[in-house]
C-alpha atoms as one frame of an Amber mdcrd trajectory, in Angstrom:
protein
 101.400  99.170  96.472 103.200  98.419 100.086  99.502  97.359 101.654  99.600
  96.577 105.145  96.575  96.194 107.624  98.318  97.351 110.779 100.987  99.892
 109.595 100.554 102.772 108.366  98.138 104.458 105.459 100.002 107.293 104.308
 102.394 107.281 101.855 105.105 109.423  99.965 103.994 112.130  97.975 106.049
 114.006  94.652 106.937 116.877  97.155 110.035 116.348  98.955 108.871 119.187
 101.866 106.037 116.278 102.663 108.534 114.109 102.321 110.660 114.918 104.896
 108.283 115.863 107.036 106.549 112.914 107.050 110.235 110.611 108.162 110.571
 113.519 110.831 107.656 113.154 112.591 108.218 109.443 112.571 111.907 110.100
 113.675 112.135 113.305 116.428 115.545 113.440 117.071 118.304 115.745 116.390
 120.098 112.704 115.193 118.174 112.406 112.078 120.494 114.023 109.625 118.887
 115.723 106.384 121.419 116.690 103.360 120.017 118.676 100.820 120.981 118.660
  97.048 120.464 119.201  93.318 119.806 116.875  90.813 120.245 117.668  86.882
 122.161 119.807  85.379 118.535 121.712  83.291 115.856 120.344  85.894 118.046
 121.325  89.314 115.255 118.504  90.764 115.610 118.775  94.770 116.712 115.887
  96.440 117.620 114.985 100.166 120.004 112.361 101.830 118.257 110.800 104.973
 120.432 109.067 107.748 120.660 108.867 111.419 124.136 110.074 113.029 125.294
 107.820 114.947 123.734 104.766 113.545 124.455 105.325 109.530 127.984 103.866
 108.701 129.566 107.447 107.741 131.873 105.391 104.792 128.028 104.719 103.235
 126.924 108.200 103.699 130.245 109.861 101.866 129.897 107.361  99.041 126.184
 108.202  98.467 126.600 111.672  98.306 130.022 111.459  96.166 127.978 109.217
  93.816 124.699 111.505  93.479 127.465 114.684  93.169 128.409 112.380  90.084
 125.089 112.676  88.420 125.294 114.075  85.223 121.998 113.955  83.031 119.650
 117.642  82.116 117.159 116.100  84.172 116.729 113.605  86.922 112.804 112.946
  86.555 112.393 108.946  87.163 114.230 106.009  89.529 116.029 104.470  86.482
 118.104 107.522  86.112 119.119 108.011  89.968 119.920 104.326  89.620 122.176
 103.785  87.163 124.130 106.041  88.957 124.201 105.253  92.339 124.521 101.042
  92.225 127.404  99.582  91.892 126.760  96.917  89.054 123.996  99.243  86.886
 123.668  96.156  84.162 122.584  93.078  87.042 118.908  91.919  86.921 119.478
  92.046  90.411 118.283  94.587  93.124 120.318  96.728  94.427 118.299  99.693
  95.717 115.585  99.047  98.395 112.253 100.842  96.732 109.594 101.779  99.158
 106.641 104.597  99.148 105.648 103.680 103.256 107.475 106.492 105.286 107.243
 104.071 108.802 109.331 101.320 106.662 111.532 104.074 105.232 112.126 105.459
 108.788 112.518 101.944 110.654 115.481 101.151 107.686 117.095 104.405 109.049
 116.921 103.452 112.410 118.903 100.482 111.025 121.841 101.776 109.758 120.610
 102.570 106.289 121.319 106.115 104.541 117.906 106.904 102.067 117.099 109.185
  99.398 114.442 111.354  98.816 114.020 113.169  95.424 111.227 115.874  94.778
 108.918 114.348  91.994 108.996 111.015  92.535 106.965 109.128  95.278 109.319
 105.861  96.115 112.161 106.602  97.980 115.987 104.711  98.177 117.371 102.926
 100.838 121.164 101.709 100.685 122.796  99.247 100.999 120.692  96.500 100.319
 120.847  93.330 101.793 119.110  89.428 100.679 117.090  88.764 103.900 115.665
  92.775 103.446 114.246  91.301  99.757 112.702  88.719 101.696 111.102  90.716
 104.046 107.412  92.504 104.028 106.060  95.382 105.484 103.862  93.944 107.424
 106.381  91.532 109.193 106.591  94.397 111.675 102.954  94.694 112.669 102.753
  91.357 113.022 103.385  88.757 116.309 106.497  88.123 116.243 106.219  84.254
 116.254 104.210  84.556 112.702 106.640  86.965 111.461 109.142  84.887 112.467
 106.851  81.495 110.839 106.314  83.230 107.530 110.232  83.946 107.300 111.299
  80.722 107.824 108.698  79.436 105.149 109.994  81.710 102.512 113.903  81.051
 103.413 112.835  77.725 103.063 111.109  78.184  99.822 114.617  79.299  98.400
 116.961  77.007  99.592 114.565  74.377  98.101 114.200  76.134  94.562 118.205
  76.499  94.459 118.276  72.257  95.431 116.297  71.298  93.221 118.134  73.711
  90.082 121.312  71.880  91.305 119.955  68.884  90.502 120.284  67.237  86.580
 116.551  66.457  86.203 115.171  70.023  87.768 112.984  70.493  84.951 110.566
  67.155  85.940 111.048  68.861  89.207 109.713  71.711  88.379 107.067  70.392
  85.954 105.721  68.249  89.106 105.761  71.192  91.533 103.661  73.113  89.096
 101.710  70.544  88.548 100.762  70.035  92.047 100.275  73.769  92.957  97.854
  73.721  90.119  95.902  71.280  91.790  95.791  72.741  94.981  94.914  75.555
  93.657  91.920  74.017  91.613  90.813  71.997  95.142  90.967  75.661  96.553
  88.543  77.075  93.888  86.243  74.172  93.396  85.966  73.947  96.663  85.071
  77.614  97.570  82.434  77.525  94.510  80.861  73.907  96.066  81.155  75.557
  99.703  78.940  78.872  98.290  76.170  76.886  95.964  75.956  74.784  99.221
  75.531  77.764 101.584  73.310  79.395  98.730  70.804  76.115  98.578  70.286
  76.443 102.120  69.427  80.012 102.565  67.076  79.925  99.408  63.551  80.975
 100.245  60.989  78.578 100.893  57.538  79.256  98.435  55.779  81.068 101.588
  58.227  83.492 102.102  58.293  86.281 100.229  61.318  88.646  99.978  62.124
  92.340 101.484  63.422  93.176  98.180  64.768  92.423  94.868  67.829  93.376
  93.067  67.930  93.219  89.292  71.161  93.250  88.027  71.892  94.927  84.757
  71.900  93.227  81.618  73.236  94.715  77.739  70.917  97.504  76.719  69.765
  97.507  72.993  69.130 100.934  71.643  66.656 102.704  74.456  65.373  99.162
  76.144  66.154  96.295  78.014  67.762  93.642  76.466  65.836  90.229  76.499
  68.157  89.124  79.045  66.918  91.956  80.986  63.685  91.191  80.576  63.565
  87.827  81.452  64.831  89.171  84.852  62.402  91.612  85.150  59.782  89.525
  84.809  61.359  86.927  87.235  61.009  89.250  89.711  58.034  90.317  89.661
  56.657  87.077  89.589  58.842  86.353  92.947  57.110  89.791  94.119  53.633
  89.429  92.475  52.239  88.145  96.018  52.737  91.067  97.957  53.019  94.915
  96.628  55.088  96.025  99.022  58.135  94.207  97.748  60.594  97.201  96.680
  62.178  95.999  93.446  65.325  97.653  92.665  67.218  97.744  89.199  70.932
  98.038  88.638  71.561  98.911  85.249  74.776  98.179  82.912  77.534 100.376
  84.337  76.428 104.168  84.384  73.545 104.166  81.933  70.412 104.462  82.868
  68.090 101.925  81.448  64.408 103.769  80.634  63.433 100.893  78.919  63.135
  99.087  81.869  60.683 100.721  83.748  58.419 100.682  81.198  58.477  97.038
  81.045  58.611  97.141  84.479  54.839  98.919  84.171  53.500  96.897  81.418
């Protein structure tokens, strides 16, 4: 999932009407150039090359659509397929197709100079060609200021020119061992130090013995057979005895999941 908390929340759908229409009303101009086409010789899947005249390098455009002419499988029904196909080196563990399911990142590559392709039953469309900074890149980049987009850029370009150093070097496993190492720390100072910052926070918000609570939630424990477990019970009775001062105190019970727990109240009126 492409989450972003300022862009947009819709998203591609497997109908390539909703598709399109979703790109167009992002993109109102006669310049946005839709070429429609089948895929597979048995399946005859619908499929639509996306580019703005004008903008698109025409050379990219003709190859695409010489390339997806080229397809020849009974059905094209998933992105491996329309892949192997369309890239130019089908065997490299490297990208080669920009995947995306957000229509405002699919129209802003457009606007770009990059030809996409939408195909009716499957929710990611294509963008070619791809590029190393667009891998590098994330949706919300966009949305944000530009001087932390810009920040957050320069810390990941610098993140890669650091891990190819150090695999030049002879000794890059120690290297590596050491970075690990230390992000495992941090990351234990990070978690330690959130669970010490909550029992903290949790000590001083406890209730003193003359105050008595609004309400009581009793989570769920495991259910044997039709009653509360004794786990259960020892919580039950806890809070009634936190409650036992004042009636009024509404006592709520969670139980395990969906299942209802009728066990419980009868303990709870014993």
């Amino acid at each position: 999932m492409e989450k972003s908390l300022k862009g947009g929340k819709d998203s591609f759908t497997e109908t390539l009407r909703t598709d399109t229409a979703l790109v167009r009303k992002r993109i109102a101009n006669p310049a946005l150039k839709i070429k429609s086409t089948l895929l597979g010789r048995k399946s005859l899947t619908r499929a639509a090359i996306l580019y703005v005249d004008g903008v698109a390098d025409p050379a990219v455009v003709t190859e695409l659509t010489r390339r997806i002419d080229n397809i020849d499988v009974d059905g094209a029904l998933s992105t491996g397929v329309i892949e192997e196909y369309i890239t130019d080196r089908p065997r490299s563990v490297f990208p080669q197709v920009v995947h995306t399911e957000r229509p405002d990142r699919f129209a802003r590559q457009l606007l770009n100079g990059r030809v996409g392709l939408l195909i009716d039953g499957i929710p990611i469309a294509f963008l070619v060609p791809v590029t190393f900074p667009e891998l590098l890149r994330v949706p919300q980049e966009d949305s944000q200021n530009y001087i932390v987009s810009s920040a957050l850029s320069v810390i990941r370009w610098a993140a890669v020119l650091l891990a190819l150093r150090i695999l030049k070097k002879k000794n890059a496993p120690k290297v590596w061992s050491r970075i690990l190492i230390a992000l495992t720390a941090v990351s234990m100072a990070v978690i330690f130090g959130a669970m010490g910052y909550i029992s903290v926070q949790g000590k001083d918000s406890a209730m003193t013995p003359d105050e008595t609570p609004d309400f009581i939630v009793v989570l769920g424990a495991q259910v044997q057979g039709d009653g509360p477990s004794l786990t259960l019970k020892k919580r039950l009775d806890k809070a009634l005895e936190l409650g036992a001062d004042d009636y009024m105190v509404k006592l709520h019970a969670v139980p395990c999941g969906a299942r209802l727990v009728p066990g419980a109240a009868q303990h709870l009126a014993h």
